[in-house]
N, CA, C and O of each residue as an XYZ file, in Angstrom:
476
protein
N    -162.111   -131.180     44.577
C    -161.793   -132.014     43.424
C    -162.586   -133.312     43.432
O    -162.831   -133.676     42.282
N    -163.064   -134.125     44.374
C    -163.687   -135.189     44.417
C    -165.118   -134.841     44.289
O    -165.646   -135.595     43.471
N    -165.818   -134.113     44.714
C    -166.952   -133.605     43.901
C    -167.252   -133.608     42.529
O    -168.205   -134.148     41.967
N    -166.026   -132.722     41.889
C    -166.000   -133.205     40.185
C    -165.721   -134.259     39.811
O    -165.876   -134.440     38.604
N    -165.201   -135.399     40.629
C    -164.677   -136.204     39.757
C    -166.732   -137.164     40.179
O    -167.463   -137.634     39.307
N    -166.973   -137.132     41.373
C    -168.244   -137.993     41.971
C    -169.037   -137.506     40.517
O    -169.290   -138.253     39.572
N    -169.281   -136.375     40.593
C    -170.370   -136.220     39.424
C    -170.133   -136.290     38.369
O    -171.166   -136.227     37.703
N    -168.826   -136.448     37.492
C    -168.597   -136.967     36.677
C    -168.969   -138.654     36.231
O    -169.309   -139.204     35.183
N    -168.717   -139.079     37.549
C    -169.345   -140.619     37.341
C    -170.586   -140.560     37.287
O    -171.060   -141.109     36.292
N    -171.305   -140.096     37.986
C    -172.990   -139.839     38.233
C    -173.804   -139.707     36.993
O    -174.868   -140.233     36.668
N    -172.881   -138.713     36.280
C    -173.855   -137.986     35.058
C    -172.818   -138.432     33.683
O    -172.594   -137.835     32.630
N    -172.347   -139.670     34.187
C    -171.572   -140.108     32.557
C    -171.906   -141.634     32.935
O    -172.125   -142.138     34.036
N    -171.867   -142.234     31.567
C    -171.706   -143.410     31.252
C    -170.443   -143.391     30.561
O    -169.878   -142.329     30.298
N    -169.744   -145.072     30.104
C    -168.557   -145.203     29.256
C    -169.442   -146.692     28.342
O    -169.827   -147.768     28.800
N    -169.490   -146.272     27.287
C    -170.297   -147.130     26.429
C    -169.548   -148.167     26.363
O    -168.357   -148.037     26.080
N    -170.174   -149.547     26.642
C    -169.835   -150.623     26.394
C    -169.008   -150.845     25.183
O    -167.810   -151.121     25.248
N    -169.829   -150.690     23.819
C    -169.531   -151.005     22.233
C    -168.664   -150.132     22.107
O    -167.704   -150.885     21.939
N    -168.026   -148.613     22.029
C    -166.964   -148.013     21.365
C    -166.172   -147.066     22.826
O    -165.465   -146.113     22.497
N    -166.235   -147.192     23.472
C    -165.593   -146.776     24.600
C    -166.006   -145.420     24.582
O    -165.323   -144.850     25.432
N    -166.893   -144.498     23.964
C    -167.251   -143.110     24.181
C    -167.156   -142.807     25.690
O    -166.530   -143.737     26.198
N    -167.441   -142.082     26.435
C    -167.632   -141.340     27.560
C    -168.706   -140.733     27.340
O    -168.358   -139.708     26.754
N    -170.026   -140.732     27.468
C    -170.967   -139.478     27.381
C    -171.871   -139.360     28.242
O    -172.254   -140.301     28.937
N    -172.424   -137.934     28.317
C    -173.383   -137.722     29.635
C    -174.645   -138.277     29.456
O    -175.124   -138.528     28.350
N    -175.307   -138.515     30.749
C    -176.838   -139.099     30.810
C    -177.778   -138.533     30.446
O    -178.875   -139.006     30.148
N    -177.251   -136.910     30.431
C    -178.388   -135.890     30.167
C    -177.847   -135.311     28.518
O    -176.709   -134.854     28.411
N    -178.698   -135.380     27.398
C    -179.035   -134.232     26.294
C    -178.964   -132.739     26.764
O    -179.475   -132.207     27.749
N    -178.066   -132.147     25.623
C    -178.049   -130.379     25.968
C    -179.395   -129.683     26.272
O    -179.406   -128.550     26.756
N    -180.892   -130.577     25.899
C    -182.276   -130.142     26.326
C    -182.239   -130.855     27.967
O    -183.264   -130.781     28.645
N    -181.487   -131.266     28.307
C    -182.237   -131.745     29.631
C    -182.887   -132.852     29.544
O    -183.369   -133.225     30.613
N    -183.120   -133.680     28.417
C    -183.497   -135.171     28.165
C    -182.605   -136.218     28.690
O    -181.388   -136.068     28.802
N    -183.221   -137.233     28.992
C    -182.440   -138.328     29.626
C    -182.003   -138.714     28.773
O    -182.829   -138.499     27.885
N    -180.606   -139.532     28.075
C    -179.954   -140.368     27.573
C    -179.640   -141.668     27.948
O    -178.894   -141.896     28.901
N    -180.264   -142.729     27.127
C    -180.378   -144.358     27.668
C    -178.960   -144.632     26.415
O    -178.275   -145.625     26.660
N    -178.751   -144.200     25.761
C    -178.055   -145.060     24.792
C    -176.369   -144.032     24.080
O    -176.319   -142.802     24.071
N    -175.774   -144.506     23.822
C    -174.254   -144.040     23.279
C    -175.014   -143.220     22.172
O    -175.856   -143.746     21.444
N    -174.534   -141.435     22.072
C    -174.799   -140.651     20.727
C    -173.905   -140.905     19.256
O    -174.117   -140.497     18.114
N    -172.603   -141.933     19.940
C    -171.800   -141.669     18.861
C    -172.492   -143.312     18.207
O    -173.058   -143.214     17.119
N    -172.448   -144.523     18.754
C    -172.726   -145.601     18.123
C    -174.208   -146.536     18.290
O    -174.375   -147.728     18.036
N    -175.162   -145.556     18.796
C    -175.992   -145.741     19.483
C    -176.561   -146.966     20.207
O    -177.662   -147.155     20.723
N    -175.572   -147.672     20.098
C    -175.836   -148.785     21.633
C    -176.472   -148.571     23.091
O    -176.614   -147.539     23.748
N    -176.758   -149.715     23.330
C    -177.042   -149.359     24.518
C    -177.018   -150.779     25.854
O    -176.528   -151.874     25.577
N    -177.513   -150.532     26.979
C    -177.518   -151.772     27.677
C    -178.972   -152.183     28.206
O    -179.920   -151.425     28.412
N    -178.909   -153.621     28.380
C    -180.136   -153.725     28.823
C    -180.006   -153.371     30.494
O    -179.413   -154.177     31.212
N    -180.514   -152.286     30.996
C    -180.954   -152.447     32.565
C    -181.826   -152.023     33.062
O    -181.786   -151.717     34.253
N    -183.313   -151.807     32.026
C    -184.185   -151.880     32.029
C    -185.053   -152.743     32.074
O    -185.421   -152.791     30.900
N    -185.778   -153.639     32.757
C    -187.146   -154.745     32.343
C    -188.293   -153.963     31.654
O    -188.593   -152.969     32.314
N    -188.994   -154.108     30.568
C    -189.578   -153.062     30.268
C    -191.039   -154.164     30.161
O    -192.186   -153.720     30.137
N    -190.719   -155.551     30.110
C    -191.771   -156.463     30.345
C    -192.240   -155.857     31.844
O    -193.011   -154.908     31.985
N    -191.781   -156.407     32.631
C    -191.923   -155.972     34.151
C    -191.862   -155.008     34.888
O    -192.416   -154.862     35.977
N    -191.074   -154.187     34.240
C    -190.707   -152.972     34.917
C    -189.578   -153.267     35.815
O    -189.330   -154.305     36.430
N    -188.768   -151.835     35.756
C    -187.593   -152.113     37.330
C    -186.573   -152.576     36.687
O    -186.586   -152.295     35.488
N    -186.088   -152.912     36.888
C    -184.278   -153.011     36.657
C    -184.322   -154.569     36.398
O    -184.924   -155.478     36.969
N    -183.445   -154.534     35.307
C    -183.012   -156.022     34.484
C    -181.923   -156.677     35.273
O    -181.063   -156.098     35.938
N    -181.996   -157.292     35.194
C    -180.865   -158.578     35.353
C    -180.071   -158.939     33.881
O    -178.842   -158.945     33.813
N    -180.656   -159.138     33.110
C    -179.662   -159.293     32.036
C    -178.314   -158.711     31.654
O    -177.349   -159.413     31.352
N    -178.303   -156.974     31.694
C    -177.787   -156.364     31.618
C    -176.357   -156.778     30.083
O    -175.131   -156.717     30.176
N    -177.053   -157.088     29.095
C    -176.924   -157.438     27.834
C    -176.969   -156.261     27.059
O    -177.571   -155.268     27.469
N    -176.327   -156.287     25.867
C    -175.649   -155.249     24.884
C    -176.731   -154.583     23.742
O    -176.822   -155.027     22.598
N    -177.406   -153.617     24.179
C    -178.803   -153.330     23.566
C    -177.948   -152.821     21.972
O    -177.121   -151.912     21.912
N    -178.381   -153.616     20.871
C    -177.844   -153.367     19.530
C    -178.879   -152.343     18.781
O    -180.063   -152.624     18.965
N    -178.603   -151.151     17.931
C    -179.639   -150.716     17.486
C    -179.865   -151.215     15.824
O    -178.985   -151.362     14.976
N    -181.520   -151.439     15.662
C    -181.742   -152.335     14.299
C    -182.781   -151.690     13.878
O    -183.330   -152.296     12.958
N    -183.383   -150.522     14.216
C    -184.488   -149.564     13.423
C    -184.629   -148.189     13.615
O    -183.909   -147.534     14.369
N    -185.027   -147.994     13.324
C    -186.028   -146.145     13.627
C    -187.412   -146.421     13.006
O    -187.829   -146.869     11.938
N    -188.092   -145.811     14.502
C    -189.787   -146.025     14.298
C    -189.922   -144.347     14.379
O    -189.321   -143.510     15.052
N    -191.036   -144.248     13.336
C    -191.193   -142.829     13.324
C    -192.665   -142.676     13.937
O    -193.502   -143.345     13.331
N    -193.094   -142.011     14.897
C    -194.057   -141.756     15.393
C    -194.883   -140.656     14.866
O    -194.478   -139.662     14.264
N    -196.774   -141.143     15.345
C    -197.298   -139.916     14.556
C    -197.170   -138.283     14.571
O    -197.573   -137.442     13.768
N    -196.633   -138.197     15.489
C    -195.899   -136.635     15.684
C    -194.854   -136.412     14.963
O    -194.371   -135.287     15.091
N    -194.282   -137.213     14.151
C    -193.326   -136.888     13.141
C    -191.862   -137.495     14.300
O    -190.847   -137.835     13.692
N    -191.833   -137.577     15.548
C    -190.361   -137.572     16.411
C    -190.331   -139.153     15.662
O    -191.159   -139.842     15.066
N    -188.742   -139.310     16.097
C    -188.130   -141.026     15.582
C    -187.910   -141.129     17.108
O    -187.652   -140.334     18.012
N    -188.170   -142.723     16.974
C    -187.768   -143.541     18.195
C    -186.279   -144.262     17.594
O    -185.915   -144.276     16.418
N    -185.771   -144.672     18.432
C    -184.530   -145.374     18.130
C    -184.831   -147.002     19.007
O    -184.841   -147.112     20.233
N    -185.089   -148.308     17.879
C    -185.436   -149.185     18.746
C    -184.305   -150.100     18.440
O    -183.763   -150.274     17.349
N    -183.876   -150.996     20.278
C    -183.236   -151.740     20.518
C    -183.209   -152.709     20.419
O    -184.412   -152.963     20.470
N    -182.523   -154.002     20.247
C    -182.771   -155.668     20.307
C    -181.681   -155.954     21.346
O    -180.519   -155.557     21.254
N    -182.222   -156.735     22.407
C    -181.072   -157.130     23.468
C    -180.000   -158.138     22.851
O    -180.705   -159.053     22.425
N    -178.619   -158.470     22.566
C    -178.179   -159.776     21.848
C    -178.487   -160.634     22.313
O    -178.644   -161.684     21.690
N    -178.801   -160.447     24.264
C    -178.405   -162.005     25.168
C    -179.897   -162.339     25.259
O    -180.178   -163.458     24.829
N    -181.038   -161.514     25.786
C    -182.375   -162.023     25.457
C    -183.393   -161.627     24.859
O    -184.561   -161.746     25.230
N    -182.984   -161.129     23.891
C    -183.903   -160.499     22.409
C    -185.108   -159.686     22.422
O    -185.872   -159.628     21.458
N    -185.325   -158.878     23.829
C    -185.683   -158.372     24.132
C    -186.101   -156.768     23.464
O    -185.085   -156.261     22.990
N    -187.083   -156.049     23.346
C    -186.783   -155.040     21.914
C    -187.172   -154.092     22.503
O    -188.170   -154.457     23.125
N    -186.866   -152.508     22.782
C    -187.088   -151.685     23.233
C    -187.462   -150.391     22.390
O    -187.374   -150.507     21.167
N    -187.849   -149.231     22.886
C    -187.791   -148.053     21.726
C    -187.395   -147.141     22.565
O    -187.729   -147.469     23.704
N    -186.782   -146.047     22.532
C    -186.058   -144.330     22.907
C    -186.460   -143.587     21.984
O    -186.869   -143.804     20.843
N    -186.297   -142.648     22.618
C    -186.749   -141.001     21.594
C    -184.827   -140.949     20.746
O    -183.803   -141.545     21.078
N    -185.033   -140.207     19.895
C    -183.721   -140.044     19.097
C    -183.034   -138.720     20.080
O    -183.795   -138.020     20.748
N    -182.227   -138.589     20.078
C    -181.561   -137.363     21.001
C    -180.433   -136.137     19.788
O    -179.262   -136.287     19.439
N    -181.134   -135.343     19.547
C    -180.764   -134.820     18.625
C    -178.918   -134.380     18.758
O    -178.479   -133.451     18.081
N    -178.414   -134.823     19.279
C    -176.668   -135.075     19.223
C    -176.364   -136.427     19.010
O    -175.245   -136.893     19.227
N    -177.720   -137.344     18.420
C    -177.078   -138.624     17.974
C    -176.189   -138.749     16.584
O    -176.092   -137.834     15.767
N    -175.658   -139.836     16.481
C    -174.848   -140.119     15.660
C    -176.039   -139.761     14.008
O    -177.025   -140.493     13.924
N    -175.881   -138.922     13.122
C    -176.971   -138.806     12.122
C    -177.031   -139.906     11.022
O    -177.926   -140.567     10.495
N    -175.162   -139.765     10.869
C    -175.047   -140.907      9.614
C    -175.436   -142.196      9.795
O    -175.710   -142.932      8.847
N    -175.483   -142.530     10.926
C    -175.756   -144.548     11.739
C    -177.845   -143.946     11.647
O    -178.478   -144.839     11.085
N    -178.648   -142.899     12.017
C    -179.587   -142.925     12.043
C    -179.835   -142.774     10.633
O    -180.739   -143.506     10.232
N    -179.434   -142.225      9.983
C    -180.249   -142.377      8.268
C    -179.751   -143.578      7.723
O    -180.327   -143.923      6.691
N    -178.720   -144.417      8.176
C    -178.708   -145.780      7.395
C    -179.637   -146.803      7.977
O    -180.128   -147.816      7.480
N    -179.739   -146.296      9.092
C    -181.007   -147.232      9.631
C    -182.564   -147.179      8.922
O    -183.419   -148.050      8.765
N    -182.515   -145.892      8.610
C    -183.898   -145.469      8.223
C    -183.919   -145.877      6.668
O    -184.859   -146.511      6.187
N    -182.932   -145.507      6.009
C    -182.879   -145.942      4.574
C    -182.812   -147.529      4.196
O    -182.959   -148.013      3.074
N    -182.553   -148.213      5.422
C    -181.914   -149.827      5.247
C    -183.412   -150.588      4.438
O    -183.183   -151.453      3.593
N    -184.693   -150.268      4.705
C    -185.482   -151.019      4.178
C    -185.520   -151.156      2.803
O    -185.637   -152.210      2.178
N    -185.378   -149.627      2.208
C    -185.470   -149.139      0.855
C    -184.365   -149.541      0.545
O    -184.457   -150.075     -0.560
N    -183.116   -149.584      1.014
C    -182.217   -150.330      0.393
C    -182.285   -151.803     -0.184
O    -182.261   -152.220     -1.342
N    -182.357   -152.294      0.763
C    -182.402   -153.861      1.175
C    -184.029   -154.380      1.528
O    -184.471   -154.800      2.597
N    -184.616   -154.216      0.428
C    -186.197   -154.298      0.442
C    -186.355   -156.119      0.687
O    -185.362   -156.803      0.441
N    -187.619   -156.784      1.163
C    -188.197   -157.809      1.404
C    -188.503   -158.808      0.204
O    -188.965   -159.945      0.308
N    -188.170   -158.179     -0.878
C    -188.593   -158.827     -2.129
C    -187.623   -158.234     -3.371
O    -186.743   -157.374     -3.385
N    -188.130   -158.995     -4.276
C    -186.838   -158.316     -5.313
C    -187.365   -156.981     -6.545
O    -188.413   -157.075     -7.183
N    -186.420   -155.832     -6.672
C    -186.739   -155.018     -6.339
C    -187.287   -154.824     -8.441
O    -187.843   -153.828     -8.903
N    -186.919   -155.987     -9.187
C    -187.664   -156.279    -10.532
C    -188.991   -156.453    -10.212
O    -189.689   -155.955    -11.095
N    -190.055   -157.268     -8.748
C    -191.300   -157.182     -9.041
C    -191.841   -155.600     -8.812
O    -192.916   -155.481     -8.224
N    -191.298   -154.658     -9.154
C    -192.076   -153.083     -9.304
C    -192.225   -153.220    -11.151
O    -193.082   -153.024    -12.012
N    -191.253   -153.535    -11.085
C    -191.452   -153.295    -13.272
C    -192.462   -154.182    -13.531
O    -192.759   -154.098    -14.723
N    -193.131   -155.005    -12.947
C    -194.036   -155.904    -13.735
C    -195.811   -155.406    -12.913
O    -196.904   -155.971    -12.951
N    -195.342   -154.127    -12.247
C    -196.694   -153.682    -11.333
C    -197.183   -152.805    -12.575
O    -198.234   -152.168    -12.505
């Protein structure tokens, strides 16, 4: 019984932001850095330096970068040192939180959305 419970800790995280429980590993065998249901994550990565952070701050997600292979990245902003990261998307992520991310520009465009009628 302590075997299951050891590797249960080993190969799970408990997400900071919504209390999920989920494993480290994707049903492909991909590593998982971030929560599938709210896709948070933590900083304990240095990705300036490499090696393990010290911050260990509440990685918020604020985009999807789509790469030229067509895959989405899922990129992070640290809250505590603003630090910005990118992940591959893990196809058991949360879909509805990834298409509002992706749609948020076209929503909520940089300018107002009357200067198209005068193009």
């Amino acid at each position: 019984m302590s075997n299951t419970s050891n590797t249960l800790k080993i190969n799970t995280f408990t997400c900071a932001w919504c209390g999920l429980t989920a494993t480290k590993f994707t049903a492909d065998g991909a590593m998982r850095n971030h929560c599938p249901s709210c896709l948070h994550s933590q900083h304990v990565t240095d990705h300036v330096e490499g090696g393990p952070s010290e911050c260990e701050g509440r990685m918020s997600p604020i985009a999807i970068a789509v790469l030229r292979t067509g895959d989405w990245m899922l990129v992070h902003r640290c809250v505590r040192c603003d630090e910005l990261t990118s992940n591959p998307v893990c196809a058991d992520d949360n879909q509805l939180i990834l298409m509002r991310m992706a749609v948020r520009p076209l929503a909520q465009p940089p300018f107002p959305l009357e200067a198209l009628g005068s193009l």
